[in-house]
Structures are given as C-alpha cells and as structure tokens.
C-alpha positions in Angstrom: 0.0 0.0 0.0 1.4 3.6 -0.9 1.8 6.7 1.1 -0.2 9.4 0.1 1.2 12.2 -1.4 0.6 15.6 -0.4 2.7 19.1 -0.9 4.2 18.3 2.8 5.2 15.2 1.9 6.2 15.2 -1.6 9.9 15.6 -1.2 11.6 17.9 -3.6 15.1 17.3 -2.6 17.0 13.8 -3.7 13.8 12.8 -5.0 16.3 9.1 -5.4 15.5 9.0 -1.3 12.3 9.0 -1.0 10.2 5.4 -0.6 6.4 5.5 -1.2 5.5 2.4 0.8 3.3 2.0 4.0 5.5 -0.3 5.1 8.6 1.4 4.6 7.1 4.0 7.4 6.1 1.5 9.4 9.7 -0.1 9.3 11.3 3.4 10.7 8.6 4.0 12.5 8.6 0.5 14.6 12.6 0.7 14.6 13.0 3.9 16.7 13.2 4.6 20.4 12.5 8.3 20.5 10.5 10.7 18.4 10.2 14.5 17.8 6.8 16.2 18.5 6.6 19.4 16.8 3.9 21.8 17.6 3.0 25.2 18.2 2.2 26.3 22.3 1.3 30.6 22.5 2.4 31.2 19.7 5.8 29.7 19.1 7.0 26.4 17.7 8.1 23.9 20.3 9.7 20.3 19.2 9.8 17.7 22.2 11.8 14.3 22.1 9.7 11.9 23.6 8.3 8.0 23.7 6.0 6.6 21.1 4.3 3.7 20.1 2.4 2.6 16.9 -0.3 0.4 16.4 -1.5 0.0 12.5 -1.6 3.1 11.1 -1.9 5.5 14.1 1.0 6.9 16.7 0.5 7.6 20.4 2.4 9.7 22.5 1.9 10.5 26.2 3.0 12.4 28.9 1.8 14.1 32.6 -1.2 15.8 32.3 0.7 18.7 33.8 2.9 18.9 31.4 3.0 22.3 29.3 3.3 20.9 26.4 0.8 18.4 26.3 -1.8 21.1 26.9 -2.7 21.2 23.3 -6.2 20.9 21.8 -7.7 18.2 20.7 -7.3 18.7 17.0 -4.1 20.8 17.0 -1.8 20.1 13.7 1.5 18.5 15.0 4.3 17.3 13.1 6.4 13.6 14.5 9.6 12.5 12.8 11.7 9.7 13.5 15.3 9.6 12.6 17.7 6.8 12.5 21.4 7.3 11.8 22.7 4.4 10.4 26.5 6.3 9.0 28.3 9.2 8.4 29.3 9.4 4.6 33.3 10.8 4.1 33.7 12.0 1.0 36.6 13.4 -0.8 35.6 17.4 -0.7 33.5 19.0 2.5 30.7 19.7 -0.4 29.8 15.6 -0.5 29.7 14.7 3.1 26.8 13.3 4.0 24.9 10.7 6.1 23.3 7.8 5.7 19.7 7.5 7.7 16.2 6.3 7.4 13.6 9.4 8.4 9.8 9.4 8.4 8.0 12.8 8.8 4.4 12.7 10.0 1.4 15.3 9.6 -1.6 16.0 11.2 -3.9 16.9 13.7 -3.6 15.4 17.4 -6.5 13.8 19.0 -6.9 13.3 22.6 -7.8 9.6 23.7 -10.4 9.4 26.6 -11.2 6.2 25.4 -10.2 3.9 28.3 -9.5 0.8 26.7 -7.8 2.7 23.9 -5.6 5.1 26.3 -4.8 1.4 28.0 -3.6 -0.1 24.4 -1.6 3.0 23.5 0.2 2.9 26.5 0.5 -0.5 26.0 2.4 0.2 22.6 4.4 2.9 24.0 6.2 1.1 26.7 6.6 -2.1 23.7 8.2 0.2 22.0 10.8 1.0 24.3 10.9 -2.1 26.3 9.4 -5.1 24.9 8.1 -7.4 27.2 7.6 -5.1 29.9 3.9 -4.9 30.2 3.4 -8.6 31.0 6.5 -8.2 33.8 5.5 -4.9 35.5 2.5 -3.7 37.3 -0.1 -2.5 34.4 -1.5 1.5 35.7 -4.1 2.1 38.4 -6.9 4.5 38.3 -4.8 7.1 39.7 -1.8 6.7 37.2 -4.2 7.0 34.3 -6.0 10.1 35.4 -2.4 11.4 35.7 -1.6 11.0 31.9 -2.6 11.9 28.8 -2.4 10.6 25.4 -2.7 12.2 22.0 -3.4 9.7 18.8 -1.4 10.8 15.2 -3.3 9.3 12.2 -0.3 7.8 9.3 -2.5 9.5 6.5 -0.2 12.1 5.8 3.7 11.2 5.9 7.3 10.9 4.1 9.8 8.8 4.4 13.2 9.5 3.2 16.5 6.5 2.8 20.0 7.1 2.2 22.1 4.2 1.8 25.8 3.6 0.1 29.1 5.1 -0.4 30.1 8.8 -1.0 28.6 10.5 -4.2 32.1 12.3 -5.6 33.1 14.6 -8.1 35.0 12.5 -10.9 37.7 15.2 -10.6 38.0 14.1 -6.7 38.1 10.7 -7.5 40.7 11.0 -10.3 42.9 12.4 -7.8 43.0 9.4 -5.9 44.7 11.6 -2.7 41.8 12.0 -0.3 40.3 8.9 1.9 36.5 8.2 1.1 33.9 6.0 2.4 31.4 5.2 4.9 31.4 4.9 9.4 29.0 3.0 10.1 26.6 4.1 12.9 24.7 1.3 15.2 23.6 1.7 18.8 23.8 -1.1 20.8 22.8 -2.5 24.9 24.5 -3.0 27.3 25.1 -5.0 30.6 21.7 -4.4 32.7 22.3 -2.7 35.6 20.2 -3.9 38.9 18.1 -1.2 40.5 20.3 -1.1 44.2 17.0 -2.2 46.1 17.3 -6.1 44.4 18.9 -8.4 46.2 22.3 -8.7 44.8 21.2 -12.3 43.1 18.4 -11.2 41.2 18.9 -11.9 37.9 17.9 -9.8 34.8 14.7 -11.0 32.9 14.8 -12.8 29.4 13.3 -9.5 28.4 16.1 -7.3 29.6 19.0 -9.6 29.1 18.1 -10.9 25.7 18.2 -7.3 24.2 22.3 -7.4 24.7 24.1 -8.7 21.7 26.1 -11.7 22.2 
C-alpha cells in the first residue's frame, strides 16, 4: 500500500530518497526509540523528544497531564519525525559529506484519547516500543496513574519517508585524484550489561526480556 502524497510530503530534494511504501514508514517507524513532536504552544513552535508507540496506522504519544506541552487541543496540527542514523558518509571534498539515515515525517492533527480501553492499548504500545516485554512483567497503571496522563493519537495519512544508503557520491575530478580517503562509518547503537536497581537483592537476575536485548 502507498503513502499518500501531499505538498508536505512530496519531497523535492534527492527525490532518489524517498520510498512511497506503508510499510517502509512502518519499518522506521517500529525501529525507533525516540520521536520529535513538533507543535506550536502561544504562539511559538516547540519540538519535544519523547516516547512513542504505533499500532496499525496511528501513533501515540503521552505524557503528565501537567505537562505544558501536552496542553494542546484536541485537534491541534503536530508534526512527529523519527530519525535513525545508520553512518556518516566521508567524501573526498566537505561539499559531498553526507549521512546515511532512514527518516519518516508525520502530519496531522492530534487527537486526545479518553477512550479507556484505547488510552490502555496505547500505552501499552508505547512502553513495547521501548521495552518489549515489559507490560506482561511490570504492574499495568491504576486509576490514579491514568488520570495522571494523557495521550494524544497521530493518524499515518499524511507522511514521508526519506532513505540514504551507500558510499560517497564524488566529483570525478576528486576521485581522479585518488589523494583523499573516502567511504562510509557505520553508525549502530547497541545494549549494554543491565544494571540492577540497588533495592534487588544482589542475586536477582535480569529478565529474558532485559538480558536478551544485549548482543552476544
């Protein structure tokens, strides 16, 4: 299934970058960690990094409901990106430096959930998307907790995504001179050794769901 395409989300620059599949968003999309929430609060623009989770084609995010920023109305246009850098590109003059990433931009208006079972899946996909597995192991939110937060829904109808891959794009003069190192650093983040919260008992191990996320 395609994206749709829309002035915001035609992209105009390396046109070679750009993939038109749903399921290329929902691959950078359901790789990521951390998203950007663009919006604009009295009258400025305001970007915040936070948590996100997807399920089909919508996005949640959440926060405190004392949180400044997530006093937005229901129906406010926001903008969510997700970035992945994957290298950083050397070429042989400053001019072709570049990196190599997978993006998705995202447009639309907010809605705020009051549903109860849908605030309870969204949050549900948000901590998934950080921690897998953690909803079955922790306690799930009481009443209290959930009167405490808010979540906003972001519909996929109206997004980009943009892919660089591959080595440096040179001049033919550059490469001709052969005198200048080119190529590609690969970029990969990576887990480490869990540490214990210090109230565990020293013995307690780390959970499949933890401990399997390291790399052998």
């Amino acid at each position: 299934m395609s994206l749709s395409t829309t002035d915001r989300t035609t992209v105009t620059r390396h046109r070679e970058r750009a993939r038109t599949e749903r399921a290329d968003l929902h691959a950078v999309l359901d790789a990521g960690l951390v998203c950007h929430l663009g919006l604009v609060r009295d009258g400025a623009p305001v970007v915040i990094p936070t948590g996100y989770g997807r399920i089909d084609d919508t996005v949640y995010v959440h926060g405190s409901t004392g949180a400044g920023w997530l006093r937005i109305a229901d129906g406010a246009p926001v903008c969510l990106t997700v970035t992945h850098l994957d290298g950083i590109v050397y070429a042989r003059s400053v001019f072709n430096h570049s990196m190599n990433y997978r993006s998705a931009v995202v447009h639309g208006p907010v809605r705020h959930v009051t549903d109860r079972d849908e605030q309870l899946a969204a949050l549900r996909a948000i901590v998934e998307q950080l921690s897998p597995g953690s909803w079955e192991h922790a306690r799930e939110p009481d009443r209290r907790e959930l009167a405490a937060t808010a979540v906003f829904a972001l519909d996929l109808t109206e997004a980009s995504v943009k892919v660089r891959t591959g080595p440096p794009a040179d001049d033919e003069a550059d490469v001709a001179a052969g005198d200048r190192w080119a190529g590609v650093l690969p970029v990969r983040t990576v887990f480490g050794a869990p540490e214990p919260c210090p109230t565990l008992p020293a013995d307690a191990p780390a959970p499949a769901h933890v401990a399997d996320r390291r790399p052998e």
